[in-house]
BALOBA-1460 file (C-alpha; in Angstrom, 3 decimals):
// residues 170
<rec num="1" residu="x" x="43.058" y="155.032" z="109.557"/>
<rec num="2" residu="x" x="43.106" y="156.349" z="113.118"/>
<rec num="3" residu="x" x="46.357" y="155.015" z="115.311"/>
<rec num="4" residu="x" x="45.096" y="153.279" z="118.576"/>
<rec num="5" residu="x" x="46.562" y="155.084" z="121.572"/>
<rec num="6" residu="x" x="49.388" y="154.081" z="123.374"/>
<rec num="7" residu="x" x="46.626" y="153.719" z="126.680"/>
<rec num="8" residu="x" x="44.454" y="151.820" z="123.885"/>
<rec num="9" residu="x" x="47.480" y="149.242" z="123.477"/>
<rec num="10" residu="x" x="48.373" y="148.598" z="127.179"/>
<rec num="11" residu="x" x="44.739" y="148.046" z="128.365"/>
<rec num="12" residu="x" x="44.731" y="145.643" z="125.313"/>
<rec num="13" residu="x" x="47.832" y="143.625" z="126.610"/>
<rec num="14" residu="x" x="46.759" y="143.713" z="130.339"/>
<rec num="15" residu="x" x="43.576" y="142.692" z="129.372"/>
<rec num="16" residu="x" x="44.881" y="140.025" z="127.289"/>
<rec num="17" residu="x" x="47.647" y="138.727" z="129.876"/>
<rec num="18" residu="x" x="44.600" y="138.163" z="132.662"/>
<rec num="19" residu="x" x="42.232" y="136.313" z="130.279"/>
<rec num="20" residu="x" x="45.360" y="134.353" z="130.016"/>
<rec num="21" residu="x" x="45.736" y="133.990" z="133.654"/>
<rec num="22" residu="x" x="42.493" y="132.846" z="134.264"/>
<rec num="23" residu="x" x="42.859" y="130.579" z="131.712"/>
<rec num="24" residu="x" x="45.626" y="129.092" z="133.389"/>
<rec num="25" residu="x" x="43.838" y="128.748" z="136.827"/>
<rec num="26" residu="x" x="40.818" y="128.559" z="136.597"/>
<rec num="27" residu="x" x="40.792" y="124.543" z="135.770"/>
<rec num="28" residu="x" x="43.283" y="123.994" z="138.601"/>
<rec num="29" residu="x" x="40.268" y="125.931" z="141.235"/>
<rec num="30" residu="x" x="37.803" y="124.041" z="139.558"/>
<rec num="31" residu="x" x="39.661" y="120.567" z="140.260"/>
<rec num="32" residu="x" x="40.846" y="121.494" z="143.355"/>
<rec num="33" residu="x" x="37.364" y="122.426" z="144.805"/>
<rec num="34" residu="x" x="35.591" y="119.064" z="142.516"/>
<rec num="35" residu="x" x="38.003" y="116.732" z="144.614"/>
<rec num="36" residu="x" x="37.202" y="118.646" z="147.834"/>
<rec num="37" residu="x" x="33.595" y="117.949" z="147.449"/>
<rec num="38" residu="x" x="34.009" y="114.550" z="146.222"/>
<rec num="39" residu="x" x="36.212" y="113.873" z="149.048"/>
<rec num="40" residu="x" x="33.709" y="115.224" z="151.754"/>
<rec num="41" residu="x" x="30.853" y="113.247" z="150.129"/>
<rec num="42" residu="x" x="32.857" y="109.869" z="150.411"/>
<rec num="43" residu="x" x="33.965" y="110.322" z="153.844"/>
<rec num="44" residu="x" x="30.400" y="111.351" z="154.848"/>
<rec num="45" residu="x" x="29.011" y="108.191" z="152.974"/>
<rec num="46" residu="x" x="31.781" y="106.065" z="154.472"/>
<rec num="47" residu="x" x="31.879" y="107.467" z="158.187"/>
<rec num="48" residu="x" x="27.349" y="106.895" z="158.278"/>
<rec num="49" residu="x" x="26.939" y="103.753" z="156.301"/>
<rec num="50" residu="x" x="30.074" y="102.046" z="156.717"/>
<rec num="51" residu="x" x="31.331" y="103.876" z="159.965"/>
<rec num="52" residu="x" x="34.956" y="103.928" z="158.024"/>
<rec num="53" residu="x" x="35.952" y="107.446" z="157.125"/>
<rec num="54" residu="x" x="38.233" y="107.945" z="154.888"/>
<rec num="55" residu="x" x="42.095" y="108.073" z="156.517"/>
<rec num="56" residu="x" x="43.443" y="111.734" z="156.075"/>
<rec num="57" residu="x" x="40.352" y="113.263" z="154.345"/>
<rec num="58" residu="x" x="40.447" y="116.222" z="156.934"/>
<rec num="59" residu="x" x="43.912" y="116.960" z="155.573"/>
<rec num="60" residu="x" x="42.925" y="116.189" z="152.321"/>
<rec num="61" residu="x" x="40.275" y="119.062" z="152.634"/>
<rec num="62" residu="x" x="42.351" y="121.001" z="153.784"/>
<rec num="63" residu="x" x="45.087" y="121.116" z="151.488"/>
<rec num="64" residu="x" x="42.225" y="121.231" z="148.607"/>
<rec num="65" residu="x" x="40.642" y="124.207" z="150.602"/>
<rec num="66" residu="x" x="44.150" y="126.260" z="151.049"/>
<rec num="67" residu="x" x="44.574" y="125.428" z="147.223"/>
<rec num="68" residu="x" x="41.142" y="127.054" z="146.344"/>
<rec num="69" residu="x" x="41.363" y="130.021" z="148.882"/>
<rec num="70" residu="x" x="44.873" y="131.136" z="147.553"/>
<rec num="71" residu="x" x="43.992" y="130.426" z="143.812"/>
<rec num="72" residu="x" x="41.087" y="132.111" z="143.996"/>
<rec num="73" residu="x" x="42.738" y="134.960" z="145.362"/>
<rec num="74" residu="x" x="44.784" y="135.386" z="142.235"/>
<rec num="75" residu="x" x="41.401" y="135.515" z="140.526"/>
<rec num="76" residu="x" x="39.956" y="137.643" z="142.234"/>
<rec num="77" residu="x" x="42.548" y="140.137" z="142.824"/>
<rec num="78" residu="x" x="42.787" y="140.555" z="138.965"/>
<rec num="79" residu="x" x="39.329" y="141.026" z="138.922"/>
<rec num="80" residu="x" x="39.319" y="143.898" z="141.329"/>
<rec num="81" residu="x" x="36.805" y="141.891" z="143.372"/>
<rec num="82" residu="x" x="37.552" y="142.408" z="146.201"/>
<rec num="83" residu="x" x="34.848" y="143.609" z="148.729"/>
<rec num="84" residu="x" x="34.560" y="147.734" z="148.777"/>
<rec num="85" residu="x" x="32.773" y="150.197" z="150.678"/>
<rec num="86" residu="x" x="31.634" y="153.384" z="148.627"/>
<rec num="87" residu="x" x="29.753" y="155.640" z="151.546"/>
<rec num="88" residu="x" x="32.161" y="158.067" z="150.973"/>
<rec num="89" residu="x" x="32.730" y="157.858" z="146.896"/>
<rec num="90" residu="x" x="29.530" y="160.628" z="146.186"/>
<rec num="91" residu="x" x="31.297" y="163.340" z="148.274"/>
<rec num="92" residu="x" x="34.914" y="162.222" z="146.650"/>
<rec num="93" residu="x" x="35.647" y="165.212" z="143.989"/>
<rec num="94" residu="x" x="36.225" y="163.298" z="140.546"/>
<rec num="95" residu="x" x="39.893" y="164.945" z="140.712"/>
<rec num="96" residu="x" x="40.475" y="163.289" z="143.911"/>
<rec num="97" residu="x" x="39.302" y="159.484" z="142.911"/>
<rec num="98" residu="x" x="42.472" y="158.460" z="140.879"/>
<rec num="99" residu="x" x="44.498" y="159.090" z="143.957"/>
<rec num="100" residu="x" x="41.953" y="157.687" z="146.286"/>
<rec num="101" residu="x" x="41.939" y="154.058" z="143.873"/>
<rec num="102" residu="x" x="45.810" y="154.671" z="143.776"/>
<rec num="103" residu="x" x="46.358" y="154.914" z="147.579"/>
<rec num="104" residu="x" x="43.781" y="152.143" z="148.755"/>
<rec num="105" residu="x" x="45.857" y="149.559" z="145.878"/>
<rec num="106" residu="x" x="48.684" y="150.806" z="147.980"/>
<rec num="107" residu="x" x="47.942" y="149.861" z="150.882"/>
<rec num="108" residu="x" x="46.046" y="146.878" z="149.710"/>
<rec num="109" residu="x" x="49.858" y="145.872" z="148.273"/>
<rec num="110" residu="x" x="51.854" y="146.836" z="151.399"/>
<rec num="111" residu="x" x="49.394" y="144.399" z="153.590"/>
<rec num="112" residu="x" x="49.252" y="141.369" z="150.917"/>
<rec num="113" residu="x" x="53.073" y="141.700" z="150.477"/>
<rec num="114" residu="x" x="53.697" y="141.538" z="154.170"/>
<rec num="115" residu="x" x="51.331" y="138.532" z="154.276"/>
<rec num="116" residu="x" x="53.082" y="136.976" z="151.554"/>
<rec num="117" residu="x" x="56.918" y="137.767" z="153.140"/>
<rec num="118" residu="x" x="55.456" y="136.205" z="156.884"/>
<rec num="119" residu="x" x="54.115" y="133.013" z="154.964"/>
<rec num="120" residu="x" x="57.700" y="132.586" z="153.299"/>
<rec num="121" residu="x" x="58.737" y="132.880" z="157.055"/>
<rec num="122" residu="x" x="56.546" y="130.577" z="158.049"/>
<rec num="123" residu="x" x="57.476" y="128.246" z="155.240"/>
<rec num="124" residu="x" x="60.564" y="128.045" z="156.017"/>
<rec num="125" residu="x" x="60.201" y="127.812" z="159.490"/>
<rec num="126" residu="x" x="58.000" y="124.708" z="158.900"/>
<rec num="127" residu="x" x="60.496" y="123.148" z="156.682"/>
<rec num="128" residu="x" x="63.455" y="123.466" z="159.156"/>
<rec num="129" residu="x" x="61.332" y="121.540" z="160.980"/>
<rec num="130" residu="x" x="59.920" y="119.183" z="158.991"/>
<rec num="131" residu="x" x="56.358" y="119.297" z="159.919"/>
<rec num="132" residu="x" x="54.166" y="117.102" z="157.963"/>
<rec num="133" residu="x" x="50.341" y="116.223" z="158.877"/>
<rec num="134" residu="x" x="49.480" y="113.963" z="161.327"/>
<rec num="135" residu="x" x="47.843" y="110.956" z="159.842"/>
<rec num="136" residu="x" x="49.315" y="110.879" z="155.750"/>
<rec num="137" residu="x" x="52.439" y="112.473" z="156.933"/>
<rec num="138" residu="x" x="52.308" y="115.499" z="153.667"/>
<rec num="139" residu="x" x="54.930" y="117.640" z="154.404"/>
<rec num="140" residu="x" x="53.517" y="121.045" z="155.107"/>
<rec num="141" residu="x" x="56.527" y="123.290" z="153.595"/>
<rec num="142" residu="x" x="55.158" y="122.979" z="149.696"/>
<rec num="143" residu="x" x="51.833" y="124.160" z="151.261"/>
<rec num="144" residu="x" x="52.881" y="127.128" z="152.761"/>
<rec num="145" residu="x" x="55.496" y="128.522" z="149.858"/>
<rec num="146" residu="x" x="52.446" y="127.799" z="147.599"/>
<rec num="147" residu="x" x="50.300" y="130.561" z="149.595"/>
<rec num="148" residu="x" x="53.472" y="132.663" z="149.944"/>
<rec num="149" residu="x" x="53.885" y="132.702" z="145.846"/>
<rec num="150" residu="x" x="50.057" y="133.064" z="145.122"/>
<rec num="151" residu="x" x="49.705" y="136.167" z="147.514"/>
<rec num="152" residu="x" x="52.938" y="137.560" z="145.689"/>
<rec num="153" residu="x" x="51.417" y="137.014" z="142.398"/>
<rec num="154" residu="x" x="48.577" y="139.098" z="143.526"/>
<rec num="155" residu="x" x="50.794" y="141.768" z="145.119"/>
<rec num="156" residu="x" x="52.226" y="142.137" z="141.422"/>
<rec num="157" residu="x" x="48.772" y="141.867" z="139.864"/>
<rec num="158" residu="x" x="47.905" y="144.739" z="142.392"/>
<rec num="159" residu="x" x="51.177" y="146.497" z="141.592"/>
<rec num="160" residu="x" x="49.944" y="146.837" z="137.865"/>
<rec num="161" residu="x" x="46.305" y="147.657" z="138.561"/>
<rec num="162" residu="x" x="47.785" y="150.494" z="140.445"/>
<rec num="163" residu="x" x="50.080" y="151.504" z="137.400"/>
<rec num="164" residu="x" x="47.708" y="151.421" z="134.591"/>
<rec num="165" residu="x" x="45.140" y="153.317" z="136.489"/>
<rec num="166" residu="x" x="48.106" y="155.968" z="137.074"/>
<rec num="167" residu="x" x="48.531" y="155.737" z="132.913"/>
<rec num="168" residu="x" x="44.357" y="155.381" z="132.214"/>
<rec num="169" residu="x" x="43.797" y="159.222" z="133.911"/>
<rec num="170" residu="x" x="46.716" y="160.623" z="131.621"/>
């Protein structure tokens, strides 16, 4: 019987932990952007035939549309889909592409982490001051720490997509 390799069991796990994740999310996107479009067709149908659109549906949207953007980008950051440019990747020496993926995750993580740290800022700063929208009165703060969190979960997912390609070349 041959013993699976150590690299064998950790791509299992990670693999395994962001099935789970998307699991876990991908019914809250789907909602999310279902009762953004519902929402837009009703106030469309009530603002032409009824010239009554719906109270707070702007806000509504978007709340629904921060919800789907920041989601998604826990999705897609553990897809490793974000966009990339390869003009340079056939004169890259194979040697030299584990530290090129390592160093652009890098700096992919240093700029979503300092994104995520500013919108904790922000959320606080919004909560000091209590700003909620203008027409349903939603406070913005939950908004806001919700973007902070999701970026930081995809600073970690980054984090570990950096790691395991360090551990996949060994």
């Amino acid at each position: 019987m041959v013993e699976p390799e150590n690299n064998d069991i950790q791509a299992g796990s990670w693999n395994s932990f962001l099935k789970i994740l998307h699991r876990l999310i991908e019914p809250f996107v789907s909602i999310a952007l279902f009762a953004m479009m519902a929402l837009t067709f009703v106030d469309v149908i009530g603002r032409y035939l009824f010239n009554s659109p719906v109270v707070g549906g702007l806000e509504l949207t978007e709340f629904s549309m921060a919800i789907v953007i920041f989601l998604g980008l826990v999705l897609l950051t553990s897809d490793e889909g974000h966009v990339t440019v390869d003009l340079l990747d056939s004169f890259i020496p194979d040697k030299i592409k584990t530290a090129q993926k390592v160093l652009i995750n890098l700096i992919n993580l240093i700029v979503m982490g300092v994104i995520s740290w500013q919108l904790w800022i922000k959320a606080i700063d919004v909560a000091d001051y209590g700003d909620r929208t203008e027409f349903l009165m939603i406070p913005l703060s939950p908004l806001i720490y919700f973007m902070s969190i999701m970026t930081g979960i995809s600073c970690l997912i980054l984090f570990f997509i950096m790691i395991n390609s360090l551990k996949m070349e060994k």
